[in-house]
VEXMARMAR-641107 format. One record per residue (C-alpha): chain; x, y, z; residue in one letter. Coordinates in Angstrom, 1 decimal, padded with zeros to 4 digits. Layout:
BEGIN
(pt "A"; (X; Y; Z); "a")
...
//
This chain:
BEGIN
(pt "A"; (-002.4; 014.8; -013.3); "x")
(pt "A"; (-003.6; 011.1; -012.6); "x")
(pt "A"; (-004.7; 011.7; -008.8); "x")
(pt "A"; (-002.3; 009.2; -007.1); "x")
(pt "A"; (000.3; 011.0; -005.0); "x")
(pt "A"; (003.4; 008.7; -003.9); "x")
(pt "A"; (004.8; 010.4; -000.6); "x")
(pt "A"; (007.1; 008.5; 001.8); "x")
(pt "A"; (010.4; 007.0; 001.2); "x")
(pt "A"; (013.0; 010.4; 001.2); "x")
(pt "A"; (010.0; 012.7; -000.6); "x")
(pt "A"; (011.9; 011.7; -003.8); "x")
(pt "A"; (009.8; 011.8; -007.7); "x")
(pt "A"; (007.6; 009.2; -007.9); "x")
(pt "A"; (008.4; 006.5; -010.2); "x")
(pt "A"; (005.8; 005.6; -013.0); "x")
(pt "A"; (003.8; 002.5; -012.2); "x")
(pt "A"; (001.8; 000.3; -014.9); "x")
(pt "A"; (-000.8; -002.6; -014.7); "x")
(pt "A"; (-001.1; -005.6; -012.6); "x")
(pt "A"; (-003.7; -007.6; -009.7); "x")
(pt "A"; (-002.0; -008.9; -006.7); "x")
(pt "A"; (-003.2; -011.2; -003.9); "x")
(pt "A"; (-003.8; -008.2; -001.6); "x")
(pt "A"; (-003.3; -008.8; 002.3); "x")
(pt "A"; (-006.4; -008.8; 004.4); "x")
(pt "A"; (-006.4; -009.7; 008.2); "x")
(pt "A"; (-008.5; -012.1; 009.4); "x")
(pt "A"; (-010.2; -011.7; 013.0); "x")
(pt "A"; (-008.5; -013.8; 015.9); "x")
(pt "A"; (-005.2; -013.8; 013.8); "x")
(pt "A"; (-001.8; -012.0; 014.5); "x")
(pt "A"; (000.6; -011.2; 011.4); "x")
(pt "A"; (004.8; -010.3; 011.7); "x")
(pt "A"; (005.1; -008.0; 008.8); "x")
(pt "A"; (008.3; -006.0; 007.3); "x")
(pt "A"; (007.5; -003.0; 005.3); "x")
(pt "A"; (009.4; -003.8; 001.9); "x")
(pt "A"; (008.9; -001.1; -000.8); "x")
(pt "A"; (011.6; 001.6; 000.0); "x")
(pt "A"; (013.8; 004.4; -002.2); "x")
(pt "A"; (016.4; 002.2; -004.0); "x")
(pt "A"; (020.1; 002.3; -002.8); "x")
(pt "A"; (022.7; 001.3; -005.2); "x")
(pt "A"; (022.2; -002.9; -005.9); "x")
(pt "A"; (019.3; -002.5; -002.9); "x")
(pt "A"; (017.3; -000.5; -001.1); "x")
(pt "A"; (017.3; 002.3; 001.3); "x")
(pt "A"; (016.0; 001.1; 004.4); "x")
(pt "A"; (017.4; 003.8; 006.5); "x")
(pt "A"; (014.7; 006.5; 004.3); "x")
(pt "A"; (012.7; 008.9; 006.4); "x")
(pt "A"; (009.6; 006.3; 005.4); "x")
(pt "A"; (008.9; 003.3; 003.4); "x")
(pt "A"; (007.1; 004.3; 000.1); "x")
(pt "A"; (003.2; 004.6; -000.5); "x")
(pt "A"; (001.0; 006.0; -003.1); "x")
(pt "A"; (-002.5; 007.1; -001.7); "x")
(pt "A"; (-005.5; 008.4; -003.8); "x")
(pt "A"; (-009.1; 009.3; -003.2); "x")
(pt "A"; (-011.9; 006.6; -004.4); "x")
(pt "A"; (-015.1; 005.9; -004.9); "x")
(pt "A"; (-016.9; 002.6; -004.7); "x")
(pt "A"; (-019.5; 002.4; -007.3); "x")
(pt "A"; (-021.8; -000.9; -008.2); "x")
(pt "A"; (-020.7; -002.5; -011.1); "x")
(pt "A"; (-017.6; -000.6; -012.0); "x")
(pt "A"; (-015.6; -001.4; -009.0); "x")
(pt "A"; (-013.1; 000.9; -006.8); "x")
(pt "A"; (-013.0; 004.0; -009.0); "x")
(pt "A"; (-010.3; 007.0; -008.9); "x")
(pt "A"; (-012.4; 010.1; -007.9); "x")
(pt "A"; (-011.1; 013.1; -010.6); "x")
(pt "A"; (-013.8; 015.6; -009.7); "x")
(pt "A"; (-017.3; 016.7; -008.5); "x")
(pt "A"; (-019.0; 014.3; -011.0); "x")
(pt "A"; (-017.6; 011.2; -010.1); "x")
(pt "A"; (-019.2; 012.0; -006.9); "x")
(pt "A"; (-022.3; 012.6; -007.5); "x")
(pt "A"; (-022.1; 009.3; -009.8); "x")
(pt "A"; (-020.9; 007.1; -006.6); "x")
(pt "A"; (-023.7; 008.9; -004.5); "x")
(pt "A"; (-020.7; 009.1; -001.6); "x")
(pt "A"; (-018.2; 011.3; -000.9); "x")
(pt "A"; (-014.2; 009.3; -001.7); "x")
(pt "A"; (-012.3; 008.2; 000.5); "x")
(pt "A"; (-008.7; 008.3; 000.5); "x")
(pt "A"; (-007.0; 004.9; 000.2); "x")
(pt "A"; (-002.8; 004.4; 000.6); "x")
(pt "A"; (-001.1; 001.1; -000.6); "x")
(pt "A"; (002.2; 000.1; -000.1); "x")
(pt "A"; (004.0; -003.4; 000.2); "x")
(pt "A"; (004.7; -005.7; 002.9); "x")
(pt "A"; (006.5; -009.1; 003.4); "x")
(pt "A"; (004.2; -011.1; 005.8); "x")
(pt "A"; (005.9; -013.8; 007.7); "x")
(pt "A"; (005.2; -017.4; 008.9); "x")
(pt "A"; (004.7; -017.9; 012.2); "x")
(pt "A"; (003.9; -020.3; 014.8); "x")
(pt "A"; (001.0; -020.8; 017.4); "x")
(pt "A"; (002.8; -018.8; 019.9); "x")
(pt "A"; (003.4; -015.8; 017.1); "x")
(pt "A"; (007.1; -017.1; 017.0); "x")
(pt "A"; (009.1; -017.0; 013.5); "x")
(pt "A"; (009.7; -019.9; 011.3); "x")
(pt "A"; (013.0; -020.0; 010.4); "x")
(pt "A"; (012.3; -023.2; 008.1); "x")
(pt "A"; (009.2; -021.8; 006.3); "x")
(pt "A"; (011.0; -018.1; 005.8); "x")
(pt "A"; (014.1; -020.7; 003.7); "x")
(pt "A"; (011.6; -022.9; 002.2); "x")
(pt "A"; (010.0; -019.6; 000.5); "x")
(pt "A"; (006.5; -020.1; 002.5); "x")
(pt "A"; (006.3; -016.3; 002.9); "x")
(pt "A"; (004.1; -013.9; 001.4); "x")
(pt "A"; (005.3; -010.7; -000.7); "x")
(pt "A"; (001.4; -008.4; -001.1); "x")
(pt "A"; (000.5; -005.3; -001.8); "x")
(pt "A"; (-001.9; -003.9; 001.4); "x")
(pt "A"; (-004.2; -001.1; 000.5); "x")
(pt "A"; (-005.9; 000.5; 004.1); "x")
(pt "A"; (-007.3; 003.6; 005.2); "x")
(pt "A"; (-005.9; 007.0; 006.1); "x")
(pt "A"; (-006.9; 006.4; 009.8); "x")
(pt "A"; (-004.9; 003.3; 009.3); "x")
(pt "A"; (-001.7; 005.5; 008.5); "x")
(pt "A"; (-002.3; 008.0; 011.2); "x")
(pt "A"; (-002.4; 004.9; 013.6); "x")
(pt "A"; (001.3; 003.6; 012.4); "x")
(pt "A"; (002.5; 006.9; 012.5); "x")
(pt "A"; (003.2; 006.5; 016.5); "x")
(pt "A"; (005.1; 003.1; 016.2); "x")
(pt "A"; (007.1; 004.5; 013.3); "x")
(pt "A"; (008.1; 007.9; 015.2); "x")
(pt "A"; (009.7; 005.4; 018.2); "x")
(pt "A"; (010.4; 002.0; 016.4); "x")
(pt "A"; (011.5; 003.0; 012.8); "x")
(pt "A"; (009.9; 000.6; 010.2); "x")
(pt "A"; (013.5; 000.3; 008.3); "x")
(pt "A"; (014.8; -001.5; 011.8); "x")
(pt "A"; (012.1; -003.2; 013.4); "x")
(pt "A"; (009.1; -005.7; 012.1); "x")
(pt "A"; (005.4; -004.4; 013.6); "x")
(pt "A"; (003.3; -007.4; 015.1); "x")
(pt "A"; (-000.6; -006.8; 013.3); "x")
(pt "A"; (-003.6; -007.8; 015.6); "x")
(pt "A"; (-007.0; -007.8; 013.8); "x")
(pt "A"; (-010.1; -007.6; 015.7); "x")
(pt "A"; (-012.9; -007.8; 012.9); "x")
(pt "A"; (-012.4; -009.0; 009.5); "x")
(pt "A"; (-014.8; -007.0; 007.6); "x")
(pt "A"; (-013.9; -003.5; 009.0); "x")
(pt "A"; (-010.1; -004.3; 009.0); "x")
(pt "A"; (-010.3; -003.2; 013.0); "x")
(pt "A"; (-006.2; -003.9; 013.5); "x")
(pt "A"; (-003.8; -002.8; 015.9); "x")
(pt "A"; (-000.1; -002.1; 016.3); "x")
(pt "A"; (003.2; -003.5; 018.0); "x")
(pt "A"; (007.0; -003.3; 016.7); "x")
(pt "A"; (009.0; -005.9; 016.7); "x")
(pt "A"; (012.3; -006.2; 018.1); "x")
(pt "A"; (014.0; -006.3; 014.8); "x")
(pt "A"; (013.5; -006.0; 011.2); "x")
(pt "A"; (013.6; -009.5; 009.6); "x")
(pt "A"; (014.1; -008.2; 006.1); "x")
(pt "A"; (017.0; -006.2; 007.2); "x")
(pt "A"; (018.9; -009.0; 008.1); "x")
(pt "A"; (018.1; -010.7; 005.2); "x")
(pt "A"; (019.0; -007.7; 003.3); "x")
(pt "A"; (022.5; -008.0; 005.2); "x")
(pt "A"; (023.0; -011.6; 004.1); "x")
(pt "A"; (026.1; -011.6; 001.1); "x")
(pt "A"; (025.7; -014.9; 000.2); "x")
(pt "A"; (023.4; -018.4; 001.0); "x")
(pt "A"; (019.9; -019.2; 001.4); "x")
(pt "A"; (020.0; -015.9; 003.3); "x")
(pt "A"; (020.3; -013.9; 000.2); "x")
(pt "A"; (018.4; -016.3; -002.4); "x")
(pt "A"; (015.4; -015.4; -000.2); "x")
(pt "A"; (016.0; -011.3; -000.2); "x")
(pt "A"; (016.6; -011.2; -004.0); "x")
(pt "A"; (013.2; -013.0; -004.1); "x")
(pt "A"; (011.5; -010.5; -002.3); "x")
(pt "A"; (012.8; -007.7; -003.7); "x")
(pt "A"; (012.0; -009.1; -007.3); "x")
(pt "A"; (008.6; -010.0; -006.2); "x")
(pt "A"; (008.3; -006.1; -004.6); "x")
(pt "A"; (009.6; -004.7; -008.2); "x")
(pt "A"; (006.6; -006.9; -009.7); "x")
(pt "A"; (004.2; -005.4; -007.1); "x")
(pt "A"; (005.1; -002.3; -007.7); "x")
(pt "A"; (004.7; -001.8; -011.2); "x")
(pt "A"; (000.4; -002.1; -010.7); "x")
(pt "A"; (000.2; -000.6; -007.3); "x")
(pt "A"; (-001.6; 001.8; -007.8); "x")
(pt "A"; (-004.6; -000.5; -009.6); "x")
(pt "A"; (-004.7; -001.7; -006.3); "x")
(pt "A"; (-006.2; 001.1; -004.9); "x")
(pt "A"; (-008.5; 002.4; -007.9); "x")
(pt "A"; (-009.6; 002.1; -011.8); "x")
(pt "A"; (-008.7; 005.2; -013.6); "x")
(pt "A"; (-011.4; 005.3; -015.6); "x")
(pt "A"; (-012.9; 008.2; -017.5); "x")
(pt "A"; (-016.5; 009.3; -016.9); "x")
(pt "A"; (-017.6; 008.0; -020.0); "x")
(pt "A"; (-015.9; 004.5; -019.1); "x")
(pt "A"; (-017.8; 004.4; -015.7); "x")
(pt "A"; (-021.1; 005.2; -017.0); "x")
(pt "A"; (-020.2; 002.6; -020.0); "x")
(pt "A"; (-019.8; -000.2; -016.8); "x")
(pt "A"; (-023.3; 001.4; -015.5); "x")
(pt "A"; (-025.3; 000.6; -018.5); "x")
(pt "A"; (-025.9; 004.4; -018.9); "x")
(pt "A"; (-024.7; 007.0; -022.2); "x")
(pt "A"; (-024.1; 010.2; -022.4); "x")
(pt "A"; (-020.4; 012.1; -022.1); "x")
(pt "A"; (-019.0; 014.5; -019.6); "x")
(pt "A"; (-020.0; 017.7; -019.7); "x")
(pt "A"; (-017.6; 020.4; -021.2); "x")
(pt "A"; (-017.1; 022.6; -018.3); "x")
(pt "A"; (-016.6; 019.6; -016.2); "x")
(pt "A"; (-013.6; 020.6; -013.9); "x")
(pt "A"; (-011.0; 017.5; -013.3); "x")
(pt "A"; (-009.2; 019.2; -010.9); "x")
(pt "A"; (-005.4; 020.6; -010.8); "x")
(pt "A"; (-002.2; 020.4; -008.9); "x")
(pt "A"; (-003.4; 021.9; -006.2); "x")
(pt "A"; (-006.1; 020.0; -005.3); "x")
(pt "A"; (-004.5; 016.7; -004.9); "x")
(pt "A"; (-002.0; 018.5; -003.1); "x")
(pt "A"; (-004.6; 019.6; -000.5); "x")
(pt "A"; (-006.2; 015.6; -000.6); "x")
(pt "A"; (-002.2; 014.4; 000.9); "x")
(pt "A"; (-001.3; 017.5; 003.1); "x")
(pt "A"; (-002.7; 015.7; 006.1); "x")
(pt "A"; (-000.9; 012.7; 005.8); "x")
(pt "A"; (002.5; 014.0; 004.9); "x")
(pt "A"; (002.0; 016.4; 008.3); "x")
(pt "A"; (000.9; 013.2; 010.2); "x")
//
């Protein structure tokens, strides 16, 4: 088993994803962000945003010097990072222009000056959305993201009263339309490499390769089963 868990969406089986590097989304202190959440359970020629949850895939990490964000697959990456992991969950978000005031641009969103990313945050991060979700579902309304420092993501929370994708989603014909089957195709692109957003799956021998060092795993080295990635997402599908 790789180690990335998909959960979300209706709790369907995970689709395979393959390689790719996006422009991820960071917030940036002072600044407010109108986001949709875009990567849902597909619906017939769309997609399902009336799901229990938008998709993610979440996985625990490690980063180590010179080899980047790792997957953590066991005691000895570890012990290699000199940290315990962390869990990180990614998912994908269309962020929208706005004005001064925080107000939508209409003329930017048909001019195609909006951004499609993949945003890869922290469990706390999820627990933190879980509120808003619970009374403002994410399939019908927007959330409003408020960063307060930069380096530690510090962000906060507030729905929106609608879901701008939705009513794009809604649109049969026009610029309306064009601009949702952009999206989408750009979220299907996105997809693909999510989860090398989050973390390298690399084998021990790979990491200590990038670290200058030799030497293999040793035989008895335990990788981990089913059950204990199962334990690593138990929290967050509760939450």
């Amino acid at each position: 088993m790789s180690g990335f868990i998909e959960f979300g969406g209706n709790d369907g089986t995970p689709e395979p994803f393959s390689g790719g590097k996006n422009n991820r989304f960071k917030a940036k202190e002072g600044e407010s962000y109108r986001v949709s959440f875009a990567w849902w359970p597909e619906s017939d020629d769309s997609i399902d945003m009336d799901a229990t949850k938008p998709r993610f895939v979440g996985a625990h990490r490690n980063y180590i010097q010179g080899a980047g964000y790792v997957l953590n697959k066991g005691a000895e990456y570890t012990k290699l990072a000199g940290d315990p992991p962390k869990m990180a969950i990614a998912t994908i978000i269309v962020v929208w222009p706005t004005d001064a005031q925080g107000r939508t641009d209409k003329t930017r969103i048909n001019a195609g000056d909006f951004l499609v990313q993949p945003w890869v945050f922290s469990e706390s991060k999820y627990n933190a959305l879980q509120p808003t979700h619970r009374e403002f579902h994410l399939g019908n309304h927007d959330i409003t993201i408020t960063c307060a420092d930069t380096q530690y993501q510090k962000l906060t929370f507030s729905p929106c009263k609608e879901n701008l994708l939705r009513k794009l989603g809604e649109s049969k014909k026009g610029k309306g339309k064009d601009v949702y089957d952009s999206i989408m195709s750009q979220v299907t692109t996105i997809s693909a490499g999510i989860e090398n957003e989050i973390a390298r799956d690399l084998t021990l021998d790979q990491v200590r390769e990038k670290l200058g060092q030799s030497g293999t795993a040793p035989s008895d080295f335990d990788f981990g089963g089913d059950d204990e990635v199962d334990d690593m997402i138990d929290d967050i599908l509760d939450a």
